[in-house]
C-alpha positions in Angstrom: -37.9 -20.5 38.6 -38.8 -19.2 34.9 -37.2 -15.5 36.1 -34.2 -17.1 37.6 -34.0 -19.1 34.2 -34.4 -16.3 31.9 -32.2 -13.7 33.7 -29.3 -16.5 34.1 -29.6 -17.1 29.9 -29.5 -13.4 29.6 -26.3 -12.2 31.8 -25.1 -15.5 30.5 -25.8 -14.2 26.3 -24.9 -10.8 27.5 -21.3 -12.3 29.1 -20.4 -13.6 25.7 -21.6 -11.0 23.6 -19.0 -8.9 25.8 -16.2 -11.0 24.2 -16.8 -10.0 20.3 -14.6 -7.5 19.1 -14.8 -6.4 15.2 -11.0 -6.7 13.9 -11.2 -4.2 11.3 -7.4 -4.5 9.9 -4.4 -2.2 11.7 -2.3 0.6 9.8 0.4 -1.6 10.8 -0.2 -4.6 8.7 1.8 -5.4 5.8 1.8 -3.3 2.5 -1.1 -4.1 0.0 0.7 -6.5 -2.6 2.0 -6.1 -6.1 -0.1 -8.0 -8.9 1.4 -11.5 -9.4 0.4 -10.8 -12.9 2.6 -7.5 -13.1 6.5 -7.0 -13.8 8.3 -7.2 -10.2 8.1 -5.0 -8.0 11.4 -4.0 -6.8 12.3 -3.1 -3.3 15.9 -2.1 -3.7 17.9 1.0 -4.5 20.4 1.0 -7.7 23.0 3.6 -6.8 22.7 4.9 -10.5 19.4 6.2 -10.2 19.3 9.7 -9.7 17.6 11.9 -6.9 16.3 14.2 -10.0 14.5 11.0 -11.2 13.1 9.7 -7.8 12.1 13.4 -6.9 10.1 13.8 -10.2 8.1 10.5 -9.6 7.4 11.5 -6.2 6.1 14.9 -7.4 3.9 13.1 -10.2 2.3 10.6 -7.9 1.9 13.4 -5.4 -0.1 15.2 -7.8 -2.3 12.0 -8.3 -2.7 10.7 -5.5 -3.8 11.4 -1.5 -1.4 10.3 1.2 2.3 9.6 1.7 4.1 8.7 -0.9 7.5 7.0 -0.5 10.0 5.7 -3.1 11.3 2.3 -2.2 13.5 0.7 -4.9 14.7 2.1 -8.3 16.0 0.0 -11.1 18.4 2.4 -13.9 18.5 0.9 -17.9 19.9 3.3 -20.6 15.9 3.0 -21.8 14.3 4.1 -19.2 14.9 4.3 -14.7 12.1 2.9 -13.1 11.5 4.5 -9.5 9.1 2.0 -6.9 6.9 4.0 -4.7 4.3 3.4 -1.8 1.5 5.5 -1.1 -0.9 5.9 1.6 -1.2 3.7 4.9 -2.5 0.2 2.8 0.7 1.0 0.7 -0.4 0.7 -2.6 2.4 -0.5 -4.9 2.7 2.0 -8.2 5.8 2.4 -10.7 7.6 5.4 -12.4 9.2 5.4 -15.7 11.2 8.0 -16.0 14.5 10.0 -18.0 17.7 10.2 -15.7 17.0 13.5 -15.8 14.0 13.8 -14.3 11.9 14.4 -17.2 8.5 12.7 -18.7 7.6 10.8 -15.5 4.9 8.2 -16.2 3.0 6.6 -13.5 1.3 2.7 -13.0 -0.3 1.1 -10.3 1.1 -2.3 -10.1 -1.9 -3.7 -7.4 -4.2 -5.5 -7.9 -7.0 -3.8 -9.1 -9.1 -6.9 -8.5 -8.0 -7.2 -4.6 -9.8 -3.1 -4.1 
C-alpha cells in the first residue's frame, strides 16, 4: 500500500512539474520605454528633416552600438534636428542631435537606465 502511495504522489508531482514552463520575455514584445523623466520621445517623421541628418545618426549610433538600429521619428528646429532611433531587439530608445546637414551628430540614450 506504502509503494502504491508513494509512486501515485510521484507520477502525480511529476504530472504537474510537466506543466511549468519559464516565460523568459519574446523578441516580439513591445519596445523597451523612454524615461518618463526624459524629453519625449517622438515617434513621428517631420518632412523637413533631412535623409543627410537621419543617415549621419544612424552611422553614429551604429558605431556605438551592437544591433539594428532604426530611426523612427525626427523633429527639425533652426537649433538643432533631432533624429529618434531604436536599436537592437529590446529597442532601446536613444536620440540624435544633429546639423541639417548631417554634421556633429550627438547621441543620448533616453531609457531608463534604472529599468537595465
Amino acid at each position: 500500500m506504502t509503494k502504491t502511495f508513494r509512486l501515485t504522489a510521484a507520477l502525480t508531482a511529476l504530472a504537474l512539474l510537466a506543466g511549468c514552463v519559464e516565460d523568459s520575455g519574446s523578441v516580439t514584445s513591445a519596445p523597451m520605454e523612454a524615461s518618463p523623466a526624459g524629453p519625449p520621445f517622438i515617434t513621428t517623421f517631420d518632412g523637413s528633416v533631412s535623409n543627410e541628418a537621419i543617415s549621419a545618426c544612424r552611422a553614429e549610433l551604429e558605431s556605438m552600438t551592437e544591433g539594428v538600429v532604426t530611426a523612427v521619428g525626427s523633429e527639425f528646429s533652426e537649433a538643432a534636428t533631432a533624429v529618434y532611433l531604436r536599436v537592437g531587439a529590446n529597442g532601446a530608445p536613444w536620440r540624435c542631435l544633429v546639423s541639417s546637414d548631417g554634421s556633429n551628430p550627438s547621441v543620448m540614450f533616453m531609457g531608463d537606465e534604472g529599468a537595465l
